[in-house]
MARDODREN-599407 format. One record per residue (C-alpha): x, y, z; residue in three letters. Coordinates in steps of 0.2 Angstrom, whole numbers. Layout:
BEGIN
       x       y       z    aa
       X       Y       Z   ALA
...
! end
This chain:
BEGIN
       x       y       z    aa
     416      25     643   UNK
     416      12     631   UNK
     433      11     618   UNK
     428      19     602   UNK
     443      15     592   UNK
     434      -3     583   UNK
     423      10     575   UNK
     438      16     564   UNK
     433       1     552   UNK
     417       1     551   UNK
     406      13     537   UNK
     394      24     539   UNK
     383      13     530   UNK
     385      -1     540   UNK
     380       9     554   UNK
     367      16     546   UNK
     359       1     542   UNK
     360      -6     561   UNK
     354      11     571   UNK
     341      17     558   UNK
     337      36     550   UNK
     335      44     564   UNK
     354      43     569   UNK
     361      50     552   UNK
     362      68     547   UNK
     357      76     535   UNK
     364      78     518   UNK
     370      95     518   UNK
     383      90     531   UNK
     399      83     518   UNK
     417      84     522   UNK
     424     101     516   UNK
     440      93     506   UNK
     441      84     492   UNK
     444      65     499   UNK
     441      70     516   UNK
     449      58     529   UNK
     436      48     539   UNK
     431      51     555   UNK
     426      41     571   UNK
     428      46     590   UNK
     418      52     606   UNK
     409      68     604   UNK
     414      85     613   UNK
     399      95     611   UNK
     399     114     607   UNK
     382     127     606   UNK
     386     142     594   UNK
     373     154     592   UNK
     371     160     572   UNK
     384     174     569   UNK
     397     167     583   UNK
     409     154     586   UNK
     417     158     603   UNK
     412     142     610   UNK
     419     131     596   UNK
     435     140     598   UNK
     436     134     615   UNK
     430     117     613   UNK
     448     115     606   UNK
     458     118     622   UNK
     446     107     631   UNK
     442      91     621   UNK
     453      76     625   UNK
     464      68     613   UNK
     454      56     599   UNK
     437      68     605   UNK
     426      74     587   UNK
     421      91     592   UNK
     402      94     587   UNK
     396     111     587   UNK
     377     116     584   UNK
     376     132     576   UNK
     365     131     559   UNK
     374     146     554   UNK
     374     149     535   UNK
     382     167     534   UNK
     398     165     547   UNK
     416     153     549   UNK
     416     144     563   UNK
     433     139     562   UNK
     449     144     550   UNK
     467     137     547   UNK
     474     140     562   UNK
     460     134     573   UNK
     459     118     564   UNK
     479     116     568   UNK
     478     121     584   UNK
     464     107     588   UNK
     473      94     577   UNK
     491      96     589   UNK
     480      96     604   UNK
     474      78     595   UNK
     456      83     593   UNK
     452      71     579   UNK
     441      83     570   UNK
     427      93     568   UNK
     408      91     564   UNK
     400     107     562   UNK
     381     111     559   UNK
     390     129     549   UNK
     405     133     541   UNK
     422     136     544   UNK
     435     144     531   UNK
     452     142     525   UNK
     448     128     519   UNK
     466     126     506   UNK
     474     127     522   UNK
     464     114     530   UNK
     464     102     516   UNK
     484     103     517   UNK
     483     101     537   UNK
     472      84     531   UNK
     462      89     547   UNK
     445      80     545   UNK
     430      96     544   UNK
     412      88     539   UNK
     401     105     536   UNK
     389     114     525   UNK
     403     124     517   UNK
     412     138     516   UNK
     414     156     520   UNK
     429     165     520   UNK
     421     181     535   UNK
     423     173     553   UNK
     408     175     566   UNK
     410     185     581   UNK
     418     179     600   UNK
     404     185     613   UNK
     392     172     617   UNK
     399     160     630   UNK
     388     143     632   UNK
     391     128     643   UNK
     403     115     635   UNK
     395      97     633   UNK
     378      98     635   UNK
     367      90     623   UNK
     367      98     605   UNK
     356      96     588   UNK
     368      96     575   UNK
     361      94     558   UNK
     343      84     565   UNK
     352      74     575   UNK
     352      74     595   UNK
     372      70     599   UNK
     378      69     619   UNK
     396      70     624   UNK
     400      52     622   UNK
     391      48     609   UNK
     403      38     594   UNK
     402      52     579   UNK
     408      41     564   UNK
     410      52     546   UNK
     415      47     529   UNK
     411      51     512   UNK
     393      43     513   UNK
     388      54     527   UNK
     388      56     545   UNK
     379      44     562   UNK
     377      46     579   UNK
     380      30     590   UNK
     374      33     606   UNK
     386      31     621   UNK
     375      16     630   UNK
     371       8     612   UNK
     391       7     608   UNK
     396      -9     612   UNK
     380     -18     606   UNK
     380      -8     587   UNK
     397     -12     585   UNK
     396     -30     588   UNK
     381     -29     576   UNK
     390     -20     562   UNK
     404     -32     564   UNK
     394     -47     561   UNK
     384     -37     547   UNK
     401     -34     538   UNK
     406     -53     541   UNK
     390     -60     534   UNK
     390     -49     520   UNK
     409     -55     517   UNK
     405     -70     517   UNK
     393     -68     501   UNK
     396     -71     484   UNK
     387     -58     474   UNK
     378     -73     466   UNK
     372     -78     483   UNK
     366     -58     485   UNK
     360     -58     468   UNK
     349     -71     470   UNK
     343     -67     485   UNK
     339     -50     479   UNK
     331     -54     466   UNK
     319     -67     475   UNK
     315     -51     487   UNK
     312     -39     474   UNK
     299     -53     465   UNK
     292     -58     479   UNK
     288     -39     485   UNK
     282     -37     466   UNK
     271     -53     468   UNK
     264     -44     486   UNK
     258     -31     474   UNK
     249     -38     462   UNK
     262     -31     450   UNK
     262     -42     433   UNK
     276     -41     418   UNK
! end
């Protein structure tokens, strides 16, 4: 598996611009604290039926160190997760969570600074009796995501970097950041500007 820790530095944005839509969720998936640490590490994949969370739960105590545990579960009535799940995962060095749900507890969570990127909050848990395979390949918020795959979050959103693309989008996120370092914002102004007339222009569009 590749090293996923250069992913640490680069934004969603970035990201987002070198893989495309189809490897960004969807907006209702936000962290679930108020400044929200970011988030970037392998995904350890979790399926969770609507009403249960058992296989989140144990995700936790089989996810390795630095692993972003994704769950599947498109569950809008139940937690996933609470307090002490989240703590439990963060001193087993899960580096946090990316649910397709909700979890709960969220105070508590927020004071743990363990990184949850949801739909919300619910303070009723879901039940423990539907027991999945762990790892297998899961759709969490339009996205396919396999274990493996770099899971990077922040406050603009959340993508999916394939496992077999890593290497190659991080060397291109690097040299888009470097490029775009390397611009005054007179350069990009004027730049910008010539694109946007010139699109204009394409159109037929007149002052």
């Amino acid at each position: 598996m590749s090293d996923t820790s250069g992913f640490q530095e680069i934004p969603t944005t970035t990201l987002a611009d070198v893989l495309g839509r189809a490897q960004v969720m969807d907006i209702g998936i936000r962290p679930l604290w108020q400044g929200g640490r970011r988030l970037a590490g392998p995904a350890f994949t979790a399926k969770c039926p609507p009403g249960d969370n058992l296989m989140l739960h144990a995700a936790i105590y089989r996810a390795r160190p630095g692993d972003v545990i994704v769950a599947e579960s498109g569950d809008l009535e139940y937690a996933l997760a609470g307090g002490n799940v989240c703590a439990v995962a963060q001193r087993r060095g899960v580096a946090g969570f990316v649910v397709d749900g909700l979890i709960r507890d969220v105070g508590e969570v927020r004071e743990l600074g363990f990184p949850v990127y949801g739909r919300g909050v619910v303070p009723f848990p879901g039940t423990k009796t539907a027991a999945a395979p762990l790892g297998g390949p899961v759709v969490c918020a339009g996205v396919t995501v396999h274990a493996g795959d770099v899971v990077v979050a922040d406050e603009e959103g959340v993508v999916v970097v394939p496992a077999a693309r890593a290497d190659e989008v991080l060397a291109a996120a690097r040299a888009k950041l470097a490029k775009e370092a390397a611009q005054s914002l007179d350069d990009w102004e004027a730049a910008h500007r010539a694109r946007i007339e010139q699109a204009l222009a394409d159109q037929g569009w007149q002052d």
